[in-house]
mmCIF file as Biopython writes it, N, C-alpha, C and O atoms, coordinates in Angstrom:
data_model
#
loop_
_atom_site.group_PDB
_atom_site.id
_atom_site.type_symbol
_atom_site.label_atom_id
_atom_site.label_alt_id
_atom_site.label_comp_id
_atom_site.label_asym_id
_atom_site.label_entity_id
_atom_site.label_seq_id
_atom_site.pdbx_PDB_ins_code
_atom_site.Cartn_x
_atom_site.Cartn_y
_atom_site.Cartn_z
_atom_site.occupancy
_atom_site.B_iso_or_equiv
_atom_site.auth_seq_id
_atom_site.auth_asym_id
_atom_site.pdbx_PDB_model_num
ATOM 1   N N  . UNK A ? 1  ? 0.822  -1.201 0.000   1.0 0.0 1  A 1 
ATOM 2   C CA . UNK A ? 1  ? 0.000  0.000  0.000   1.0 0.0 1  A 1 
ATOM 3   C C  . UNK A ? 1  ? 0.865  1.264  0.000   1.0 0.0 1  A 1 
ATOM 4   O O  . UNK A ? 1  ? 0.448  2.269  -0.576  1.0 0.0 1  A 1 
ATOM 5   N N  . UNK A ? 2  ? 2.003  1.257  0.596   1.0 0.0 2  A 1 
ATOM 6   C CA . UNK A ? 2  ? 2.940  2.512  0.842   1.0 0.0 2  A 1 
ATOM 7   C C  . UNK A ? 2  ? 3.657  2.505  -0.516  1.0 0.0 2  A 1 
ATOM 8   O O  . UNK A ? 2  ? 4.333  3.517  -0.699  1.0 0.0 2  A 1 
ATOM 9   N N  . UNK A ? 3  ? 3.669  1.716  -1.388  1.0 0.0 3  A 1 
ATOM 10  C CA . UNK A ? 3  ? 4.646  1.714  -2.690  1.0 0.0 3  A 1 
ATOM 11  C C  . UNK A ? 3  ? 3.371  2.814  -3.547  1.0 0.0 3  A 1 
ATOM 12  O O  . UNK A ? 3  ? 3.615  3.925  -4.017  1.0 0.0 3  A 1 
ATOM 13  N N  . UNK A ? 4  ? 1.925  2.054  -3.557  1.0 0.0 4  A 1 
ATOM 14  C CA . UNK A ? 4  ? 1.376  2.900  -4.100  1.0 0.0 4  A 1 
ATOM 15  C C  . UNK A ? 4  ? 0.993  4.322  -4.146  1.0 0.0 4  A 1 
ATOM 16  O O  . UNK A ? 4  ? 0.694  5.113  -5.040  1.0 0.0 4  A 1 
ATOM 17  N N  . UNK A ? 5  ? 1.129  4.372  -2.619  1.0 0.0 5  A 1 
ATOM 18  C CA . UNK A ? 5  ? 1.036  5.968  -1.916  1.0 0.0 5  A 1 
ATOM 19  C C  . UNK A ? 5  ? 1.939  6.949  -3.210  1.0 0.0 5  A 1 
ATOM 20  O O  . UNK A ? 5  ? 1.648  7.706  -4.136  1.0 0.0 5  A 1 
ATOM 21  N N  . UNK A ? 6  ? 3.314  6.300  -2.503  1.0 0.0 6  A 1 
ATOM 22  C CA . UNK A ? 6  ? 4.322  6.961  -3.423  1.0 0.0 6  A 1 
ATOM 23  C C  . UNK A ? 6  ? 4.109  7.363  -5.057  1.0 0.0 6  A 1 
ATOM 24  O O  . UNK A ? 6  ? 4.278  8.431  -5.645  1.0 0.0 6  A 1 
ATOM 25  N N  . UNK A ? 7  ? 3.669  6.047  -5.520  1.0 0.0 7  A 1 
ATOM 26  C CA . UNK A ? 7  ? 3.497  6.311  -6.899  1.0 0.0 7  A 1 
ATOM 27  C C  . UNK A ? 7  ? 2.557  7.192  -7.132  1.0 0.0 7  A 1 
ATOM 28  O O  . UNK A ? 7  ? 2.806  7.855  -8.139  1.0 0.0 7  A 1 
ATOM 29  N N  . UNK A ? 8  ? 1.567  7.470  -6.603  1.0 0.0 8  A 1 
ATOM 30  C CA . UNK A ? 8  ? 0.245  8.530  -6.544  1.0 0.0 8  A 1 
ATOM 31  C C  . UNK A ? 8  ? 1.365  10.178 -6.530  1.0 0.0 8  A 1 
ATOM 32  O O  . UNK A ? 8  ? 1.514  10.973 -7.458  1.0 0.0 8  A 1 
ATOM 33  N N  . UNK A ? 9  ? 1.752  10.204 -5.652  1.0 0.0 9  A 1 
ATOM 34  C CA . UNK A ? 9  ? 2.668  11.260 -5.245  1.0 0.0 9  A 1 
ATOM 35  C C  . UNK A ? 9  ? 3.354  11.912 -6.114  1.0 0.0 9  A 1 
ATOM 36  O O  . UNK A ? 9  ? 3.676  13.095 -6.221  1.0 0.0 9  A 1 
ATOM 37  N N  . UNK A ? 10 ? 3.613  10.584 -6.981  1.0 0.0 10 A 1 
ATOM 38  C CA . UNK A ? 10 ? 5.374  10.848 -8.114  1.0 0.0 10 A 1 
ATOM 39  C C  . UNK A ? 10 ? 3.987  11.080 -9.221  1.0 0.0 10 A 1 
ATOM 40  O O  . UNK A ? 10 ? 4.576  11.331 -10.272 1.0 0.0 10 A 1 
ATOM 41  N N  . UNK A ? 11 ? 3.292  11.102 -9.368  1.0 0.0 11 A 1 
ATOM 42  C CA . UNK A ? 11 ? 1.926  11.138 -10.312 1.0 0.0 11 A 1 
ATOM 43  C C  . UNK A ? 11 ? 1.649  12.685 -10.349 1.0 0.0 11 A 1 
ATOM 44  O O  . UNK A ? 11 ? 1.809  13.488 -11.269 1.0 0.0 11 A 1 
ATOM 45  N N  . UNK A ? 12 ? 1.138  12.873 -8.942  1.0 0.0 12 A 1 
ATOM 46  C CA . UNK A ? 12 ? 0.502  14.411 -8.811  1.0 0.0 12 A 1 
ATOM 47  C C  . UNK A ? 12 ? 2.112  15.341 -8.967  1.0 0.0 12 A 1 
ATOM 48  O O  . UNK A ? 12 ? 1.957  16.341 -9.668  1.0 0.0 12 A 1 
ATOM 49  N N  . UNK A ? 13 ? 2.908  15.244 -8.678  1.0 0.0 13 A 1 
ATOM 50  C CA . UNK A ? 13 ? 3.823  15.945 -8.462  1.0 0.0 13 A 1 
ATOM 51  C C  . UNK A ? 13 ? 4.492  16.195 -10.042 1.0 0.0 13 A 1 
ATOM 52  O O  . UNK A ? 13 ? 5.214  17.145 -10.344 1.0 0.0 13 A 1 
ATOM 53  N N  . UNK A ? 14 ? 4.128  15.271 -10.803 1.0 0.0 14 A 1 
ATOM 54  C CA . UNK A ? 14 ? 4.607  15.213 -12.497 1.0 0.0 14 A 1 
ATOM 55  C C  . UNK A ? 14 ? 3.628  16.026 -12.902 1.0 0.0 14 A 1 
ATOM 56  O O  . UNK A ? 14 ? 4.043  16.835 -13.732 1.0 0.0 14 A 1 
ATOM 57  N N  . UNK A ? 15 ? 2.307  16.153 -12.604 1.0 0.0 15 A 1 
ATOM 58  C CA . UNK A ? 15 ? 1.381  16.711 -13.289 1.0 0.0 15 A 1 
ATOM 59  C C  . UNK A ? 15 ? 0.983  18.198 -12.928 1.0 0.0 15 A 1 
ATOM 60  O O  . UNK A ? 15 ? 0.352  19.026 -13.586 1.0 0.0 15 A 1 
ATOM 61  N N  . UNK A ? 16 ? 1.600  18.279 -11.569 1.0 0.0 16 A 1 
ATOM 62  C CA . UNK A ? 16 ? 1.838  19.447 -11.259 1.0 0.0 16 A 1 
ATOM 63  C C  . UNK A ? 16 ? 2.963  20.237 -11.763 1.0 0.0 16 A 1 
ATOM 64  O O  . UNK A ? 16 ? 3.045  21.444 -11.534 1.0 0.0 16 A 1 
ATOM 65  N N  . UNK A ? 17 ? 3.606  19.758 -12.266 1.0 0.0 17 A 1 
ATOM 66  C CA . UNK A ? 17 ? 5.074  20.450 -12.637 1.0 0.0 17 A 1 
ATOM 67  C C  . UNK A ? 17 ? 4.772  21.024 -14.382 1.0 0.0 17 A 1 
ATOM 68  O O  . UNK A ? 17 ? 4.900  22.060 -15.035 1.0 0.0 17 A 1 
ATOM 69  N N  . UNK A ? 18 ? 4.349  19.747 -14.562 1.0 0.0 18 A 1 
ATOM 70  C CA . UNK A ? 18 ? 3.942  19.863 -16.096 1.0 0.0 18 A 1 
ATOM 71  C C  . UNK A ? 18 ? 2.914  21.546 -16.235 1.0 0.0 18 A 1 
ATOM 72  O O  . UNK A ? 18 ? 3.251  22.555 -16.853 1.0 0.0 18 A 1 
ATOM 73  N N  . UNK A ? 19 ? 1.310  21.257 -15.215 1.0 0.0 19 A 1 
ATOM 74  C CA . UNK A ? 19 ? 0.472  22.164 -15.198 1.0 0.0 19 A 1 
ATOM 75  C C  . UNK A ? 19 ? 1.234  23.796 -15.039 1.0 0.0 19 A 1 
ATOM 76  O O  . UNK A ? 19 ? 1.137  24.782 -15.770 1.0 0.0 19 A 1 
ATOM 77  N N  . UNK A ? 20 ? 2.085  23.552 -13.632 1.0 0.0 20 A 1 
ATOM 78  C CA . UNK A ? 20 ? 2.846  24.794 -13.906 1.0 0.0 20 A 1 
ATOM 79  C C  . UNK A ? 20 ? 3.757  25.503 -14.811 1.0 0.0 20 A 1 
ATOM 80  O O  . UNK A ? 20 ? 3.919  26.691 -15.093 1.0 0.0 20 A 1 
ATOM 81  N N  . UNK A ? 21 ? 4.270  24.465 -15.157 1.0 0.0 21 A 1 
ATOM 82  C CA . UNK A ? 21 ? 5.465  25.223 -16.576 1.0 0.0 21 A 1 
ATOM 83  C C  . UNK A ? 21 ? 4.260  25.608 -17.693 1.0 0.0 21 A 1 
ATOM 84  O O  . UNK A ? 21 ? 4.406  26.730 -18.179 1.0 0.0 21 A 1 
ATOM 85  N N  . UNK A ? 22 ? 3.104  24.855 -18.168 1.0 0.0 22 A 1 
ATOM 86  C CA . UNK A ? 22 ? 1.917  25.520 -19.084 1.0 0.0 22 A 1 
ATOM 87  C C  . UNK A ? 22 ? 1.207  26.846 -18.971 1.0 0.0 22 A 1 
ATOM 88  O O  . UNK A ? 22 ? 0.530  27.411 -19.829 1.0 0.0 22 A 1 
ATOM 89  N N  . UNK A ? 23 ? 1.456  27.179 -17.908 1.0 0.0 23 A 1 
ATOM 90  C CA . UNK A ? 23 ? 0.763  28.142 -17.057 1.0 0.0 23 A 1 
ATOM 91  C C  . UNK A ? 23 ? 1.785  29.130 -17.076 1.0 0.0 23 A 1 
ATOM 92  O O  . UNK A ? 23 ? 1.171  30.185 -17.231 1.0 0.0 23 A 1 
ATOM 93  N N  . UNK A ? 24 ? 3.212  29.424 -16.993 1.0 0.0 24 A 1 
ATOM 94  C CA . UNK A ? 24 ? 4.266  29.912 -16.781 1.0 0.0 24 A 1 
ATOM 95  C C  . UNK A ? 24 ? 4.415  30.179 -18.644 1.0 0.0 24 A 1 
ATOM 96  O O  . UNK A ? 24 ? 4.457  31.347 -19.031 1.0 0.0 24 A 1 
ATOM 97  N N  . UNK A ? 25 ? 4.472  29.265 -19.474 1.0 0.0 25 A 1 
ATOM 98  C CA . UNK A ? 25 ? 4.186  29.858 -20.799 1.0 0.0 25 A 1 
ATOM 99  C C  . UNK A ? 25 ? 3.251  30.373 -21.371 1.0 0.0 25 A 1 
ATOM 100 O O  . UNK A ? 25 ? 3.491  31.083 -22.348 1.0 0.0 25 A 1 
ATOM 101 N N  . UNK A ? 26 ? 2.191  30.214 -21.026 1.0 0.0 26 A 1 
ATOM 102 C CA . UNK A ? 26 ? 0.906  31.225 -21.118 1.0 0.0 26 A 1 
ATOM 103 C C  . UNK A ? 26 ? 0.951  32.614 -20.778 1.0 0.0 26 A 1 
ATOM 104 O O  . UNK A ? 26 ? 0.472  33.529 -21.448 1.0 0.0 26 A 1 
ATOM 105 N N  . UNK A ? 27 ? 1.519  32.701 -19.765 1.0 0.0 27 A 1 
ATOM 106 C CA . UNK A ? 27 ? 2.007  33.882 -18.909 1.0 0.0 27 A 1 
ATOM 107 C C  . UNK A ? 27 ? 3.137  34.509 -19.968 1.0 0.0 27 A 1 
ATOM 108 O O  . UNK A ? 27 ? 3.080  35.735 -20.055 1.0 0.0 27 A 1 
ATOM 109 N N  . UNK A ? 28 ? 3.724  34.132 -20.440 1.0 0.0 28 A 1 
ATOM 110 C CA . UNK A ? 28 ? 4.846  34.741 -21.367 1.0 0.0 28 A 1 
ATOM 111 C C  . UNK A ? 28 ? 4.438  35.035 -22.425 1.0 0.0 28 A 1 
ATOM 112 O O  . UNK A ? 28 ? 4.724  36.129 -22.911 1.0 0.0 28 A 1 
ATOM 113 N N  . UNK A ? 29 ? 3.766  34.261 -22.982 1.0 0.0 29 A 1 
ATOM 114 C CA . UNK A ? 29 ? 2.960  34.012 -24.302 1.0 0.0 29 A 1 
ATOM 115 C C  . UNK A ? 29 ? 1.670  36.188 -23.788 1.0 0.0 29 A 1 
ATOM 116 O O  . UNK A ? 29 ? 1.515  37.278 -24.338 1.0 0.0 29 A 1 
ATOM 117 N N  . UNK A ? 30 ? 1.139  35.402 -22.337 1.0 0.0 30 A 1 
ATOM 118 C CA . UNK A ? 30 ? 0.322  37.122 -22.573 1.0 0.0 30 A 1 
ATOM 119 C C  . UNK A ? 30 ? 1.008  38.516 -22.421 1.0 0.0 30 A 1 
ATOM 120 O O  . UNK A ? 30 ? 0.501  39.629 -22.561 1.0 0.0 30 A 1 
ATOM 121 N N  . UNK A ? 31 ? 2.555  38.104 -22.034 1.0 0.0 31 A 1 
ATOM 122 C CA . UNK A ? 31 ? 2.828  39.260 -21.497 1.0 0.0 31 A 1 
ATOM 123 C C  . UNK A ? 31 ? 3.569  40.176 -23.013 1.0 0.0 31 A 1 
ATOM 124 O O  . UNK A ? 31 ? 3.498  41.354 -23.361 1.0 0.0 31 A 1 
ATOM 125 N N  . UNK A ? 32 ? 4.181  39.097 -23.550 1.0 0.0 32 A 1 
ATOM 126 C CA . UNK A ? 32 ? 4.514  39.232 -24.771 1.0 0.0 32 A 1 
ATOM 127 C C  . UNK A ? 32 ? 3.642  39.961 -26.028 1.0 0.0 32 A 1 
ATOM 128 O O  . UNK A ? 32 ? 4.082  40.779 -26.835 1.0 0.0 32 A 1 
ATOM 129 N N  . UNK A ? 33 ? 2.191  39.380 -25.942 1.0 0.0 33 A 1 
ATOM 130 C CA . UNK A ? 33 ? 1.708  40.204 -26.658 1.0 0.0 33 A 1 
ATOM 131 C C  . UNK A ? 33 ? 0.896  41.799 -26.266 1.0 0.0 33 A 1 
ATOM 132 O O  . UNK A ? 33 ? 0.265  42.532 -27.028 1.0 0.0 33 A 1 
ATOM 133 N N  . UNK A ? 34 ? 1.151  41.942 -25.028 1.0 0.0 34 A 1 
ATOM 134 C CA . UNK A ? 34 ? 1.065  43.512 -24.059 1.0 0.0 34 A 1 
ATOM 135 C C  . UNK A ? 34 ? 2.157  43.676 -24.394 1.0 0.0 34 A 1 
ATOM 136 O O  . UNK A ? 34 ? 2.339  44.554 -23.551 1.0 0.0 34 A 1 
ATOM 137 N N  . UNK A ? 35 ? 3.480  43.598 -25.094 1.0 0.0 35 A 1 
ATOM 138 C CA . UNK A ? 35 ? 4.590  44.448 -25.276 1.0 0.0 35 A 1 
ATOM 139 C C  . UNK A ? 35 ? 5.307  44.335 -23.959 1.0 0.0 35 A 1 
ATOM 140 O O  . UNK A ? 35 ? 6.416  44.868 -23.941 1.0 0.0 35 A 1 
ATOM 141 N N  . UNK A ? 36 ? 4.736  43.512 -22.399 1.0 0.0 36 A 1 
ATOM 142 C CA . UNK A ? 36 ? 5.780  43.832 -21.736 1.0 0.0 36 A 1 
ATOM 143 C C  . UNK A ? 36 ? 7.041  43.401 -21.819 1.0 0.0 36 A 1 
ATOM 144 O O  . UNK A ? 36 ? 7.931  43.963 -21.180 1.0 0.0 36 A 1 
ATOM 145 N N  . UNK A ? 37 ? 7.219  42.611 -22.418 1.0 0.0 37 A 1 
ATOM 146 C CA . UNK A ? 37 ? 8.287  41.657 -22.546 1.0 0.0 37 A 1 
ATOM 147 C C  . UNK A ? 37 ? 8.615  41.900 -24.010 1.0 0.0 37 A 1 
ATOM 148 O O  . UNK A ? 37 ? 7.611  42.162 -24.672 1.0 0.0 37 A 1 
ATOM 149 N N  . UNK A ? 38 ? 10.078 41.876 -24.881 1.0 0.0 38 A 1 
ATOM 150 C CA . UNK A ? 38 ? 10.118 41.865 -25.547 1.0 0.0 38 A 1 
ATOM 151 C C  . UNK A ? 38 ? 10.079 40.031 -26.705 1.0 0.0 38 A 1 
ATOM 152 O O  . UNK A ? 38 ? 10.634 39.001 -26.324 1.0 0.0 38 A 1 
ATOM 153 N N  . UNK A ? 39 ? 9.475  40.132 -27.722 1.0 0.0 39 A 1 
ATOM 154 C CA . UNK A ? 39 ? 9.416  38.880 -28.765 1.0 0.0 39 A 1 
ATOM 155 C C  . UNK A ? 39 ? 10.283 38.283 -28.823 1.0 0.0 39 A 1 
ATOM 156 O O  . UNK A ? 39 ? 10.072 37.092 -29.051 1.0 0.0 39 A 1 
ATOM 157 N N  . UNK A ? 40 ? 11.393 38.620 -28.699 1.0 0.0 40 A 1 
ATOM 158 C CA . UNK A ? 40 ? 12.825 38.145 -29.188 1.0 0.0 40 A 1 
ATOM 159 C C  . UNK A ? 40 ? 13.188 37.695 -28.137 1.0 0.0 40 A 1 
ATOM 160 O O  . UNK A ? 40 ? 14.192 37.004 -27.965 1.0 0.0 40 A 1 
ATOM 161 N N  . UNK A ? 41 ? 12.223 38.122 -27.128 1.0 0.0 41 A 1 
ATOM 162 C CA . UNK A ? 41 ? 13.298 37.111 -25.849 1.0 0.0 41 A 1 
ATOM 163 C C  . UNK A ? 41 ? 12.545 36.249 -25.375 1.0 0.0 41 A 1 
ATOM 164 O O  . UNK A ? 41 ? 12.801 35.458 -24.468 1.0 0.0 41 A 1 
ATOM 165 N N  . UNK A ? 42 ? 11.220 36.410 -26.196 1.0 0.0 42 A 1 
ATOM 166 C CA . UNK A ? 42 ? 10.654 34.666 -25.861 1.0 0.0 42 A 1 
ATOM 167 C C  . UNK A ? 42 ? 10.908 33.682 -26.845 1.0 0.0 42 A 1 
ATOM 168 O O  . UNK A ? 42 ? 10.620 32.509 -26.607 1.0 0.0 42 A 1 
ATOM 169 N N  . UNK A ? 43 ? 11.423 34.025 -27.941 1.0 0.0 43 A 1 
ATOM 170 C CA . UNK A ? 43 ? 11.386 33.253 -29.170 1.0 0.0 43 A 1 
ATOM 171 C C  . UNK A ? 43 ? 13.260 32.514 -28.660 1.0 0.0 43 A 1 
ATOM 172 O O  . UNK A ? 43 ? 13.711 31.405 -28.949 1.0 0.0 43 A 1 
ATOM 173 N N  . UNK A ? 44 ? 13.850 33.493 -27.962 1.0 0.0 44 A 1 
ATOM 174 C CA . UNK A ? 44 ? 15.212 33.058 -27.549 1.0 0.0 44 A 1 
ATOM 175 C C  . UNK A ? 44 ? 15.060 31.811 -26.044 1.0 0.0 44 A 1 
ATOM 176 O O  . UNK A ? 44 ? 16.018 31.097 -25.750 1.0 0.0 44 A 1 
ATOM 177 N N  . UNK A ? 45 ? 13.905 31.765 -25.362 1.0 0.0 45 A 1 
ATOM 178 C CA . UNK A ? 45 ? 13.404 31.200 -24.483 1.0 0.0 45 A 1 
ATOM 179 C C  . UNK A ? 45 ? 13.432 30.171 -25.090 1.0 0.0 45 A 1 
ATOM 180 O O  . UNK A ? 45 ? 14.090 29.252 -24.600 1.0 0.0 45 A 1 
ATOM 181 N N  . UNK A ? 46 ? 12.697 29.954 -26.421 1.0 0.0 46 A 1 
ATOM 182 C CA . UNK A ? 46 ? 12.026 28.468 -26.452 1.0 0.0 46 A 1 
ATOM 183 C C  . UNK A ? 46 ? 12.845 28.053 -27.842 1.0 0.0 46 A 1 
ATOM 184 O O  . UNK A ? 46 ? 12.259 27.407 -28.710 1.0 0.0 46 A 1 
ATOM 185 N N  . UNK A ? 47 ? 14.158 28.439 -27.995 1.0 0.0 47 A 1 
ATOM 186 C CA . UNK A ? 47 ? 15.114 28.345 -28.783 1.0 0.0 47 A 1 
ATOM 187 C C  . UNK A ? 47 ? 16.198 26.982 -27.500 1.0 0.0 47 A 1 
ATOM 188 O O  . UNK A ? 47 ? 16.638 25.875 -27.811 1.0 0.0 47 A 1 
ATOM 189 N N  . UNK A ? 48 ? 16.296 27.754 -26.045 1.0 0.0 48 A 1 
ATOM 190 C CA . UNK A ? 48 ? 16.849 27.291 -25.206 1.0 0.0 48 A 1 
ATOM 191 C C  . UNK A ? 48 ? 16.059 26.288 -25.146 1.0 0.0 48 A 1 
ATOM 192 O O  . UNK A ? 48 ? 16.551 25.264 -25.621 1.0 0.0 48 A 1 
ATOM 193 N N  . UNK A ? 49 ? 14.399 26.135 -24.500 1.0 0.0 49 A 1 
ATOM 194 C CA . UNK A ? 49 ? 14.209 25.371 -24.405 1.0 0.0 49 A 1 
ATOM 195 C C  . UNK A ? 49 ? 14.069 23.920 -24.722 1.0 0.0 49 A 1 
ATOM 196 O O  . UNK A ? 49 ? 14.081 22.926 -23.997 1.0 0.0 49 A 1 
ATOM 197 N N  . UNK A ? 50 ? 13.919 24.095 -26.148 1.0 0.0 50 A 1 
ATOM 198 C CA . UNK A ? 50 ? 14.121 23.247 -27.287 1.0 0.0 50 A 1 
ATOM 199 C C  . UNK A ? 50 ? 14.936 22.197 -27.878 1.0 0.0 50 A 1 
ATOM 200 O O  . UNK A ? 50 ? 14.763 21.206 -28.587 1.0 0.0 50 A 1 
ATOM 201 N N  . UNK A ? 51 ? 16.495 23.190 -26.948 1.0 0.0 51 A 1 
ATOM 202 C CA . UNK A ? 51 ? 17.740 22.073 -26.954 1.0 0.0 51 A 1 
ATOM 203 C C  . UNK A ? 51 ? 17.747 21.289 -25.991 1.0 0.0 51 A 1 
ATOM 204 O O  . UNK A ? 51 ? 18.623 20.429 -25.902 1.0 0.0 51 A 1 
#
């Protein structure tokens, strides 16, 4: 029962990580098109990210 606990855990904690980084590019993605942020440095973001 405690192996499964864990695996539940390593579950929510993947899907949480995942949900937040989506949420964290959305956020870039809106700020970007308000001009706060400049284009070029999100397009250089997901240039990094990519590798």
């Amino acid at each position: 029962m405690e192996a499964f606990l864990s695996s539940e855990v390593a579950i929510f904690t993947v899907c949480g990580l995942v949900a937040l980084s989506v949420l964290v590019f959305l956020a870039l993605i809106v700020l970007a098109s308000f001009g706060v942020i400049d284009g070029k440095f999100l397009l250089e973001l997901l240039r990094i990210i990519r590798k």
